[in-house]
N, C-alpha and C positions, 0 to 999 in steps of 0.2 A: 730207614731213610725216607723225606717226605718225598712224594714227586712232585718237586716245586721246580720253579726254574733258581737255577744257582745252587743247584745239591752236589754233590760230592760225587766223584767217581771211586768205585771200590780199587783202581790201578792208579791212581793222582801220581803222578812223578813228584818226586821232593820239590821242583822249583815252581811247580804248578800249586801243589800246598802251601809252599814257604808264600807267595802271592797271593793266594787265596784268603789266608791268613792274615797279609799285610791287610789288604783290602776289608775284610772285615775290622778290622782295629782301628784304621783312619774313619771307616763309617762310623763306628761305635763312639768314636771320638769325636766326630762332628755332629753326632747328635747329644750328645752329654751336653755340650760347649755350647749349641744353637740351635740345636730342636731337629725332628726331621724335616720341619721343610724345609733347610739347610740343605738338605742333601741334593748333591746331582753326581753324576756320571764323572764330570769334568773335576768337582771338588774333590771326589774319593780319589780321581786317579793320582793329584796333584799332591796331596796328602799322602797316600801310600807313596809315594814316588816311584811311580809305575805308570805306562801309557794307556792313554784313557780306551784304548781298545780292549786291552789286557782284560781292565774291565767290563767291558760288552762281552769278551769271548767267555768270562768267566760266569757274568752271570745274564747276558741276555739284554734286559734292561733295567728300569728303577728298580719297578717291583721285584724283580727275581732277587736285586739286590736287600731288600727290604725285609722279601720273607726268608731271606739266606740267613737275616739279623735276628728273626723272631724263632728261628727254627729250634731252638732248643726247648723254648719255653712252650711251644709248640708241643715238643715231644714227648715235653711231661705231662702236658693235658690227655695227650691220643692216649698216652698209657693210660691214664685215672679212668678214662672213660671206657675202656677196650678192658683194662684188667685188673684196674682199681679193685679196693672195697665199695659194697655198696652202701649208699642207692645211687650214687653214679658210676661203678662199675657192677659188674654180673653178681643177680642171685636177689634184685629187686624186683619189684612189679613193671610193667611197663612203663604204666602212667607216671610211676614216682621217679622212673628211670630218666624219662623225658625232663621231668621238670628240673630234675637233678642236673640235665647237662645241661639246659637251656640257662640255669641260675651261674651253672659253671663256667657257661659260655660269656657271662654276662660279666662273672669276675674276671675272666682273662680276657676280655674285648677291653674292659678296663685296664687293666693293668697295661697295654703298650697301642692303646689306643691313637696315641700320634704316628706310631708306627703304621700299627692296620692303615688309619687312612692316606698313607703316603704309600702305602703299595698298593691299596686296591683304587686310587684315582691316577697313579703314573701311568696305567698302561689301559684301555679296555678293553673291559670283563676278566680282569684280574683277580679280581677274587672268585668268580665262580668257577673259571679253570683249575683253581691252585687246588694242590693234592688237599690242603686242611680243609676247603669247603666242601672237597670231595669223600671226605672221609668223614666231614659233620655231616651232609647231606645220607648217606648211604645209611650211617647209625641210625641216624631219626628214624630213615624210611622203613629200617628195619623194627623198629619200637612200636612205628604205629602200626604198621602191617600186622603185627602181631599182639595189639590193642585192642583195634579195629578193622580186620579183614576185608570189609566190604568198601574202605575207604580207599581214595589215591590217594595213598601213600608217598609217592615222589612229589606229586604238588603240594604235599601238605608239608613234607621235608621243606621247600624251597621258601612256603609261606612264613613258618616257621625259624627259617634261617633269616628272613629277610630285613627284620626290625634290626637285625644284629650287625647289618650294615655298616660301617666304621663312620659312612659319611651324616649318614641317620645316626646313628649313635653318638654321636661327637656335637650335634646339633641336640641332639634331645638332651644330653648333660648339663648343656648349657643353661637348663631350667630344672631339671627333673632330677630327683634321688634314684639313687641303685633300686632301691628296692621300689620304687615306682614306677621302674623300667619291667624287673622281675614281678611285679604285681600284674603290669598289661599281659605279658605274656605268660603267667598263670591263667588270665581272663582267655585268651586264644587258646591256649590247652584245652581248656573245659569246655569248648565248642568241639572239639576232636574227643577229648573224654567221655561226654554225656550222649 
């Protein structure tokens, strides 16, 4: 389970599920149909046919709604990286490790990128609370820490997470190739490498 807001209780009563579920299906639905910036609170609730409370209590707000939607895909990333094969799971070098997620991070930042940016601008500092930043942040810090010892390691985690931004990211797409994204942050690597 991620610690996101809109996660799952391991005791969900069936009617609290069976809504849970509704609500995830009208969102999935209105973003297919219209994009995520479609989404509100109000549309999901009106759509599930449910009270738009239902949905605050379930998932908090936008974002929690948001990352509740990306959370699977989500969870097959945290695996690849945590107990994947390498070189972005265990039994790589550090360096290669790093660059390995940050390429990885670059493919799944793409792949539901209208997403990302509808939950880390609905609410602030939404993505740096959310369990996924906190679980990319901790990896890194642990990769470089053990790169580079004498380095901060948490700031260099944050520096490192930060071009990954959805809202920067989504603007830099608008000009730039994937892999001239994944080339800048090669070049940021090997400032931390060398």
């Amino acid at each position: 389970m991620l610690d996101q807001p809109g996660r799952r209780r391991s005791s969900e009563r069936a009617d609290a599920a069976r809504n849970r579920r509704r609500i995830l299906s009208a969102a999935m639905a209105i973003v297919a149909e219209r994009g995520a910036g479609a989404l509100s609170m109000d549309a999901v609730a009106a759509a599930a046919g449910v009270g738009v409370g239902t949905v605050y209590r379930r998932f908090t707000d936008l974002s929690g709604l948001v990352y509740a939607l990306v959370d699977e895909q989500e969870r097959r990333f945290q695996d690849a990286f945590l107990r994947g094969p390498a070189p972005l799971g265990p039994g790589a070098p550090p360096a290669v490790r790093v660059r390995a997620f940050l390429h990885a991070l670059v493919d799944r930042t793409e792949d539901q990128a209208e997403l990302l940016l509808t939950a880390e601008s609905a609410t602030p500092m939404a993505r740096v609370e959310s369990g996924a930043y906190a679980a990319y942040h901790q990896h890194l810090a642990m990769l470089i820490a053990e790169l580079r010892p004498g380095l901060d390691a948490h700031y260099l985690a944050d520096a490192l997470l930060a071009p990954l931004a959805a809202e920067l990211f989504v603007h830099q797409r608008r000009t730039m190739s994937l892999e001239r994204i994944k080339d800048g942050l090669d070049t940021l690597l090997a400032g931390i490498v060398s």
